[in-house]
C-alpha positions as CSV (number, residue, x, y, z in Angstrom):
1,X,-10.5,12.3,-9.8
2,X,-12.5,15.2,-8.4
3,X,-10.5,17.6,-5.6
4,X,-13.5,19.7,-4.1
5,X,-13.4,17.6,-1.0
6,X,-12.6,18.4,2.5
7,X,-14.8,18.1,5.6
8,X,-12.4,19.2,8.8
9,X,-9.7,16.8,9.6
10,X,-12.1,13.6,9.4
11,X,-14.5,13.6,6.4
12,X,-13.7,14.6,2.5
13,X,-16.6,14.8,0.3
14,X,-17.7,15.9,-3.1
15,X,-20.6,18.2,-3.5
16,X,-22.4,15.6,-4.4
17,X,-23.2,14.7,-1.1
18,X,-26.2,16.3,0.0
19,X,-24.3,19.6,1.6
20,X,-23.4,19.2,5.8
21,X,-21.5,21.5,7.4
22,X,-18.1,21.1,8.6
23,X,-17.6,18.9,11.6
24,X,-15.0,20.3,14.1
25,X,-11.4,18.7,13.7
26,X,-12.0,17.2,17.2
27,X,-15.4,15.7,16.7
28,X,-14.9,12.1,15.7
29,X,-18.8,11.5,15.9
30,X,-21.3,11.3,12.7
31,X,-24.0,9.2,11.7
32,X,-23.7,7.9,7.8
33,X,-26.7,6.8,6.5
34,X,-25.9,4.2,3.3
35,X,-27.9,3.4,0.7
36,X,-25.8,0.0,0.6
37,X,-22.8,-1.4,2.8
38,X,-20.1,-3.7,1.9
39,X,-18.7,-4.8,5.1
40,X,-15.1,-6.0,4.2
41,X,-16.0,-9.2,5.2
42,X,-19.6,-11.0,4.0
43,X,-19.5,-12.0,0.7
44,X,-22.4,-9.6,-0.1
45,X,-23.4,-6.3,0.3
46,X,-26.2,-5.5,2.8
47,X,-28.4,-2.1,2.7
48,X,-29.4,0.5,3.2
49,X,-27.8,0.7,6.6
50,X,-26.6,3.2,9.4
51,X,-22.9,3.2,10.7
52,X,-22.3,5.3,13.9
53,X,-19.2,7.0,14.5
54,X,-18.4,8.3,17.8
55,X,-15.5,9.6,18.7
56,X,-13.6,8.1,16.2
57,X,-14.5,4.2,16.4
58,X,-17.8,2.7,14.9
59,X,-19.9,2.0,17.9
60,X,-23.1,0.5,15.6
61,X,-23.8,-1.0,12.2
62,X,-27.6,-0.7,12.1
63,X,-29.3,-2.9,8.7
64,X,-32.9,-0.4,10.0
65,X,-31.4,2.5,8.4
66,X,-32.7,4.5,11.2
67,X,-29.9,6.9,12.8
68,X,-29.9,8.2,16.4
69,X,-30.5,11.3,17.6
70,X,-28.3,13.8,18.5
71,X,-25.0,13.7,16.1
72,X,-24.9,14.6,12.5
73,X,-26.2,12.7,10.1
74,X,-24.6,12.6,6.6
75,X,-27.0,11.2,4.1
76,X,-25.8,8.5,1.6
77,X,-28.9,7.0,0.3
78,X,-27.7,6.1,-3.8
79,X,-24.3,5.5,-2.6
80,X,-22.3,2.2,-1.4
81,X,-20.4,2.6,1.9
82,X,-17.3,0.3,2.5
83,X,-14.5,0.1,4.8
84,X,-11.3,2.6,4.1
85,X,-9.6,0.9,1.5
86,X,-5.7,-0.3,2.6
87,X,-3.1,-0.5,-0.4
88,X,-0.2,-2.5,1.4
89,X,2.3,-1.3,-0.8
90,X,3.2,2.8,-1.4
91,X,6.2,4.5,-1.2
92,X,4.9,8.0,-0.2
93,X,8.0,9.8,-0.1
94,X,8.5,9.3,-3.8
95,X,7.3,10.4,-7.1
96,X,7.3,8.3,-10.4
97,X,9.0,11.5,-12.4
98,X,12.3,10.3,-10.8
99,X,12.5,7.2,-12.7
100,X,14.0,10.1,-15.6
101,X,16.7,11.1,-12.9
102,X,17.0,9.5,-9.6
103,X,20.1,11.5,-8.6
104,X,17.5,13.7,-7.5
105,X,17.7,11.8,-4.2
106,X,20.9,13.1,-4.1
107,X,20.3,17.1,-4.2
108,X,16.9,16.8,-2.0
109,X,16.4,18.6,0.8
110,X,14.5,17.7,4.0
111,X,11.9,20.1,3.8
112,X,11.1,19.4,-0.2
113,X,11.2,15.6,1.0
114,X,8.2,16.7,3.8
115,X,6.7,18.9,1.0
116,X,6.2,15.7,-1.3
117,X,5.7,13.2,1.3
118,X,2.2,15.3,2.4
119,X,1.0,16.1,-1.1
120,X,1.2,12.0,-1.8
121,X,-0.3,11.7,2.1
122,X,-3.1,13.8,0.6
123,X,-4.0,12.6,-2.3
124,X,-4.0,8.7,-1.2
125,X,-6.5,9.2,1.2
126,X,-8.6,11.3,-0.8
127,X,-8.4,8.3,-3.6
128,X,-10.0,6.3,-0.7
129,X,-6.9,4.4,1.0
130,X,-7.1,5.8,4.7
131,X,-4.7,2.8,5.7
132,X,-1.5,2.0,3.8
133,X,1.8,0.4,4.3
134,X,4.8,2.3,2.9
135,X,7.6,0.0,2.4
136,X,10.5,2.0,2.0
137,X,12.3,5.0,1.5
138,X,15.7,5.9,0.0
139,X,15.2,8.7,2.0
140,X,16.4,7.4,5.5
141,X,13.0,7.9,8.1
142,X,11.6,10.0,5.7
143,X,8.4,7.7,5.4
144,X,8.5,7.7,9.5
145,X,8.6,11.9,9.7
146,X,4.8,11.5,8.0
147,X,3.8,8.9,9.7
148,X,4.2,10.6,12.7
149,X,2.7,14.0,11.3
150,X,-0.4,12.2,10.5
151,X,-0.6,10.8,13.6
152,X,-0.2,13.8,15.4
153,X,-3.3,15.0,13.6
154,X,-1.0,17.8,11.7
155,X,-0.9,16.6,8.3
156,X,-3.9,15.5,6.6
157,X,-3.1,11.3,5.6
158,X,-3.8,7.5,5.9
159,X,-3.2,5.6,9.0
160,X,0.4,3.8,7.7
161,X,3.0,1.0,8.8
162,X,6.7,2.2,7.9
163,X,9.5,-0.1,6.8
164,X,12.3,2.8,6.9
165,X,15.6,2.1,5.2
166,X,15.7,-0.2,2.5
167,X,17.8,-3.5,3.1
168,X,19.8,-4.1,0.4
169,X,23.2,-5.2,-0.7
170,X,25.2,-3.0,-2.4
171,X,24.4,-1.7,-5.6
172,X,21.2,-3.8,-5.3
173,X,17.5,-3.1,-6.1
174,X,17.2,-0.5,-3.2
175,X,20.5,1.1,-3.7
176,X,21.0,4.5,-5.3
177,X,23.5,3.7,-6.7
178,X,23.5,5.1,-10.9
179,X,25.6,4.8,-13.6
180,X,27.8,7.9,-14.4
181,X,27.1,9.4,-10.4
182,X,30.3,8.1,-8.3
183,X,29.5,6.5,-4.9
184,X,30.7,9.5,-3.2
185,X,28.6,11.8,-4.7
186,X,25.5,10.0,-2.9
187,X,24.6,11.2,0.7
188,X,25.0,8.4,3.1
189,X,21.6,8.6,5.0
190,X,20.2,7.3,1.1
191,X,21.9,4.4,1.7
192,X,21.7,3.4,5.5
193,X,20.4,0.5,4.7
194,X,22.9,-1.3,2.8
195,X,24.7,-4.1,3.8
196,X,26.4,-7.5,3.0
197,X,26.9,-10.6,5.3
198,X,24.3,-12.0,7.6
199,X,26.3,-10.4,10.6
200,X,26.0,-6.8,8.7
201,X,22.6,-7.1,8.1
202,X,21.5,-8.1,11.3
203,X,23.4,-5.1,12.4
204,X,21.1,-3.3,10.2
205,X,18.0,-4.8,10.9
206,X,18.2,-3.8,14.6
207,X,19.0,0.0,13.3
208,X,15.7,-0.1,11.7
209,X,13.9,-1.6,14.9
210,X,15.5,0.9,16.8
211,X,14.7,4.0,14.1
212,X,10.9,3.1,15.0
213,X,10.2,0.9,11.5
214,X,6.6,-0.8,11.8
215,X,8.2,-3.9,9.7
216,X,11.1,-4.7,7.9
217,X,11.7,-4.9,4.3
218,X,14.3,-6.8,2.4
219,X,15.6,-6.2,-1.5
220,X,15.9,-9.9,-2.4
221,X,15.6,-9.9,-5.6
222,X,16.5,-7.3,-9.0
223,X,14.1,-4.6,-9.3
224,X,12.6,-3.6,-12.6
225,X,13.0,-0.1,-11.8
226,X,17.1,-0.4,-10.8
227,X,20.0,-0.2,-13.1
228,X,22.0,-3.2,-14.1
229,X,21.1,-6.8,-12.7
230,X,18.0,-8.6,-14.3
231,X,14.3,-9.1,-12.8
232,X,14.3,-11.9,-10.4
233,X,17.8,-12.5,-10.4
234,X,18.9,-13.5,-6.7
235,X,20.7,-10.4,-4.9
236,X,20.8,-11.2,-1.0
237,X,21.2,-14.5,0.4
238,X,19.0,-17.2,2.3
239,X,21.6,-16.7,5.3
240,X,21.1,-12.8,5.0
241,X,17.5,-12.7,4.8
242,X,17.1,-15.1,7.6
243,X,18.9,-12.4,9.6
244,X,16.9,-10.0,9.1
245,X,13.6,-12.4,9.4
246,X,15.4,-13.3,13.0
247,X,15.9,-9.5,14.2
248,X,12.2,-9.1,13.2
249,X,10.4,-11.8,14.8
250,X,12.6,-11.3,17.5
251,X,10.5,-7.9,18.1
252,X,7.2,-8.9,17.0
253,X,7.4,-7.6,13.3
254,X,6.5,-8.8,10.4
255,X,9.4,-9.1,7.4
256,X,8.3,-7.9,3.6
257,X,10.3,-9.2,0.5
258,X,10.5,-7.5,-2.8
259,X,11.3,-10.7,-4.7
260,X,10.2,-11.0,-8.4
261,X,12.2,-13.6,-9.3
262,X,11.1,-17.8,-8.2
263,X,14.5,-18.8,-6.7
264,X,14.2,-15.3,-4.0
265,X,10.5,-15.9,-3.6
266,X,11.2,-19.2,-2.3
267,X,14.0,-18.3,-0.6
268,X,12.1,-15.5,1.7
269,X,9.6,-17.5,2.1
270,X,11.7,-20.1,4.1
271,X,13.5,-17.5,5.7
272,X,10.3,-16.0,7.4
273,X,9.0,-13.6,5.1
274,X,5.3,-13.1,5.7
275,X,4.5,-11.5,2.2
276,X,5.9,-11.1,-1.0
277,X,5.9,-7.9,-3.2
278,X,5.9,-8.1,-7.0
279,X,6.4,-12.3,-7.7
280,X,6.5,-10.9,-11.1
281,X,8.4,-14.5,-12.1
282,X,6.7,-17.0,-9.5
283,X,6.7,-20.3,-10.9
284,X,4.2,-23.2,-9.9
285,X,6.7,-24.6,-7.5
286,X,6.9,-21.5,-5.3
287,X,2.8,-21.0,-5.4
288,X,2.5,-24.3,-3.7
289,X,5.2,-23.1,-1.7
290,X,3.5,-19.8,-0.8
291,X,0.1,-22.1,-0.4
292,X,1.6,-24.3,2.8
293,X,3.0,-21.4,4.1
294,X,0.0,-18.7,3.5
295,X,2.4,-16.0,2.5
296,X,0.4,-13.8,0.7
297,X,1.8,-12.2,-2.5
298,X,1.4,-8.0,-3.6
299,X,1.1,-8.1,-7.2
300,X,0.9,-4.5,-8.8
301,X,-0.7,-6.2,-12.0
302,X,-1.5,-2.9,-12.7
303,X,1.7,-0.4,-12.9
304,X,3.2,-2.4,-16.0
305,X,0.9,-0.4,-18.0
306,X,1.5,2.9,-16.5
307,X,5.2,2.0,-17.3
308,X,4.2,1.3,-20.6
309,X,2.1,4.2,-22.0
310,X,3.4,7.1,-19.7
311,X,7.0,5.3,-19.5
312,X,7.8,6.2,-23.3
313,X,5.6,9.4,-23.4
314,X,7.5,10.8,-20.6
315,X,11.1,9.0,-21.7
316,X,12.2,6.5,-19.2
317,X,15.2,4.6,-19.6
318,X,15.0,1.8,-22.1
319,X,16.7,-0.6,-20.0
320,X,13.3,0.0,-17.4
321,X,11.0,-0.4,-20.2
322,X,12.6,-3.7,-21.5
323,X,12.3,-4.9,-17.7
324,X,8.5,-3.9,-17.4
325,X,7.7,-6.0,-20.4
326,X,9.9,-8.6,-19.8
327,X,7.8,-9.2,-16.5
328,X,4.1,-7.7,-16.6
329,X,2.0,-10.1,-18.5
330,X,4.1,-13.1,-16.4
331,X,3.3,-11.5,-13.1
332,X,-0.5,-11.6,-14.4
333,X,-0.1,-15.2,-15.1
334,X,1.3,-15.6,-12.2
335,X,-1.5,-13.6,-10.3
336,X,-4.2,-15.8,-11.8
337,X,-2.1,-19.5,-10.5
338,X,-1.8,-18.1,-7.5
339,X,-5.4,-16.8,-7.4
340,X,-6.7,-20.5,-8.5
341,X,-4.2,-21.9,-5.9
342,X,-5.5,-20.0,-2.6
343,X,-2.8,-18.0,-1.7
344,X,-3.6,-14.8,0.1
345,X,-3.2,-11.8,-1.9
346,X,-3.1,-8.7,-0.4
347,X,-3.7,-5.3,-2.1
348,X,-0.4,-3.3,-3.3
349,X,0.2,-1.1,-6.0
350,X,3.7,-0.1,-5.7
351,X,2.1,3.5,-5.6
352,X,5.1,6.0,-6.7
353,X,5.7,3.8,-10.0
354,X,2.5,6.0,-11.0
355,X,1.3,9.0,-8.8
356,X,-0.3,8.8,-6.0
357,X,-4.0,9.1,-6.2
358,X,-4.5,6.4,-8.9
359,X,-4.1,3.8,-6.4
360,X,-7.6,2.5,-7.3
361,X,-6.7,1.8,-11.2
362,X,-5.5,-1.8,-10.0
363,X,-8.9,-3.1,-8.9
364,X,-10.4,-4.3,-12.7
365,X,-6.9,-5.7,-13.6
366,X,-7.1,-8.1,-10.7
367,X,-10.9,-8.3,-11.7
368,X,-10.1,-9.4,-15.4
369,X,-7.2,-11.7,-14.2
370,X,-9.9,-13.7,-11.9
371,X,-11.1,-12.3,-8.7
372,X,-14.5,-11.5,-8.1
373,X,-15.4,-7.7,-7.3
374,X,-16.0,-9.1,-3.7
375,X,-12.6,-10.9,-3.3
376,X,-10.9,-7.7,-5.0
377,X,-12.6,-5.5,-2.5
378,X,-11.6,-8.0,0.3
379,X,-7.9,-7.8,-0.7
380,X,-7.7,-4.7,-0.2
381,X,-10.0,-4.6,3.4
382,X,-10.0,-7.5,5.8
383,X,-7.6,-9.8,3.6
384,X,-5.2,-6.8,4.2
385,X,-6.1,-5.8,8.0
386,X,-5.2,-9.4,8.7
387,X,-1.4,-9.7,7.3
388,X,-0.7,-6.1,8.9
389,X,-2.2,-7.0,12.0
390,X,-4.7,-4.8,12.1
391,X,-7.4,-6.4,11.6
392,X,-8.9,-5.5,15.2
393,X,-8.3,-1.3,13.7
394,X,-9.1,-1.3,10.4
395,X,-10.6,-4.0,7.3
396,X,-14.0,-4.3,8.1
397,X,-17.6,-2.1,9.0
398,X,-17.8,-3.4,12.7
399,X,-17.9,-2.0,15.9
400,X,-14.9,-1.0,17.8
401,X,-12.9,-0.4,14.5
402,X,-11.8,2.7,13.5
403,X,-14.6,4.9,11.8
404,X,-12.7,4.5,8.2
405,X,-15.5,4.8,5.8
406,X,-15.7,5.3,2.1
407,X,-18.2,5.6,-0.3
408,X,-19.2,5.4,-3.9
409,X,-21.8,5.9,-6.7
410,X,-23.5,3.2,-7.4
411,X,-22.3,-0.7,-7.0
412,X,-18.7,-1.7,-7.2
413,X,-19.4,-5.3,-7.1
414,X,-21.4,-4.3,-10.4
415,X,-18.9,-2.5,-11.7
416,X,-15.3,-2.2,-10.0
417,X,-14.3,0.8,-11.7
418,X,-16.4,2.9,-9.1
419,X,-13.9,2.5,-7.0
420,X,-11.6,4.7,-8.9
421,X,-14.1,7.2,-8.2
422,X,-14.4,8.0,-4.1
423,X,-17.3,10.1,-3.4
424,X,-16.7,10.2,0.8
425,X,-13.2,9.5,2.6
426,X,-14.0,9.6,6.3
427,X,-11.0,9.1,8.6
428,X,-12.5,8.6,12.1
């Protein structure tokens, strides 16, 4: 992925966009003239067209490809123009290097935590994503110290929802807990999430409201990337993830699962979970399930081969290995039921399980497993605006949304692997 991109605080571009000059941070206005727009929402591109950004929302989509005077124009013409892309599942503030040692968490300081958190802020939006949901951090609020810098206009980033603490029982999937460290070695902000008992983590739940979390985020099943336990095995409760659903609801946020295994899918689901992450072992039972209740499920059908190839190269542990093959090619099945089935599926790539940046290498996975280029593109735009809700901000080229615009070379419904290829970020 090219790095020679960086108009002001709004636009990145490569030089091969016919050269503009830098707008001012404080702008928010530009004119971008496509050669060919995929809204987020039709079910087929439209072009060439004119989108109008001023002061920082899209205030005209124009199909003329005539611009109006009097704000700069950038000139697109051979390029597709889409809506920011949204990847509802990163984890900023970590790096997939600390699979090898994750008593790293341990030894971190808060500025090397701020220091990684903007260089992933970075280089997701610059890979096209200019909204994303980051859905935890072992780090207590470190995932809520960028959001807040990005919003403040002082670090460079993706519009973002934050879950906060992880919610997890105790040495559970979002634990940091590792064989060979004793308990007391680890810092207790790394695990002020973890709790057991309805009561305690209702008690929790409210800590997370009241630390400024977007959403809330339970552990309940095993994670592949977590020592001991097995993929999908049950870890909380339906009566403690109903607690949690209950302090959520209660304040107007949505609840996430991490749940690979079929028993805790369905189990968060009747709790009040509105999506799923992973469903790495979702059975036919569970997709109907999902179906009547239009959960929509975060598959990152693409990370199992990251975990794979770079995994042994870079000498994970065996035991995360074994897990990632034990579940990838089911979770692909899986994908492709649950595509057939209609349940909403919502772009996540558990971005940290491979850097940050290569958010974009999922797209022809989901594309070979059965989605059109269109529906892949929508799952990861308006599908995605709707179960953050956001879609009145973000999703979609309309008026009165936030000027998030990318563009490409060429055609991604064509060819989806364009997409790993952002020419244009603009961040309105």
């Amino acid at each position: 992925m090219r790095k020679d991109r960086l108009f002001g605080a709004f636009i990145a571009a490569t030089l091969a966009v016919p050269a503009a000059p830098a707008l001012p941070p404080d702008s928010g206005s530009v004119v971008l003239r496509c050669g060919a727009l995929i809204d987020g929402v039709s079910v087929s591109a439209v072009g060439p067209a004119v989108v109008v950004i001023e002061h920082g929302r899209i205030t005209a989509v124009r199909p003329d490809a005539i611009a109006p005077g009097g704000i700069r124009v950038i000139d697109l013409a051979g390029y597709t123009c889409l809506p920011g892309l949204i990847d509802m599942h990163t984890h900023l503030t970590m790096r997939p290097e600390e699979s090898l040692d994750l008593s790293e968490n341990y030894r971190r300081t808060d500025q090397q935590q701020a220091a990684i958190s903007r260089e992933h802020a970075r280089r997701t939006l610059l890979a096209g994503f200019t909204t994303v949901r980051d859905v935890g951090s072992y780090t207590a609020w470190a995932d809520r110290a960028i959001r807040d810098e990005i919003d403040r206009g002082e670090t460079p980033g993706p519009r973002m929802q934050v879950a906060g603490i992880y919610l997890t029982i105790p040495g559970g999937g979002g634990d940091l807990v590792i064989p060979g460290h004793p308990e007391s070695e680890i810092p207790a902000r790394l695990r002020a999430g973890v709790a057991r008992g309805p009561e305690q983590f209702r008690q929790k739940a409210e800590i997370a409201v009241a630390g400024g979390a977007d959403l809330l985020k339970v552990i309940a099943s095993g994670a592949v990337f977590a020592y001991g336990g097995k993929p999908g095995e049950p870890e909380m409760t339906p009566e403690e993830i109903a607690a949690v659903a209950k302090v959520a609801h209660s304040h107007g946020l949505k609840l996430v699962a991490h749940a690979h295994g079929a028993r805790s899918i369905r189990e968060a689901i009747l709790a009040g979970a509105d999506t799923i992450e992973h469903a790495s072992l979702i059975d036919a039972e569970t997709i109907e399930l999902a179906r009547q209740h239009q959960v929509a499920l975060s598959m990152d059908v693409y990370n199992g081969d990251y975990t794979d190839t770079e995994g042994r190269r870079q000498g994970y542990p065996e035991e995360f290995l074994r897990k990632n093959t034990e579940t990838t090619e089911a979770q692909r099945r899986g994908f492709t039921a649950a595509l057939e089935a209609g349940v909403p599926i919502v772009y996540g790539t558990d971005a940290c399980i491979y850097p940050h940046g290569l958010n974009a290498r999922q797209f022809p996975i989901m594309v070979e497993r059965g989605m059109t280029p269109m529906e892949a593109i929508q799952s990861a735009t308006s599908v995605a605006a709707r179960f953050m809700g956001w879609s009145d901000r973000v999703g979609s080229i309309a008026s009165g949304r936030y000027g998030d615009v990318i563009a490409v070379k060429g055609d991604p419904l064509q060819d989806i692997r364009r997409l790993q290829d952002v020419a244009v970020v603009v961040k309105g």
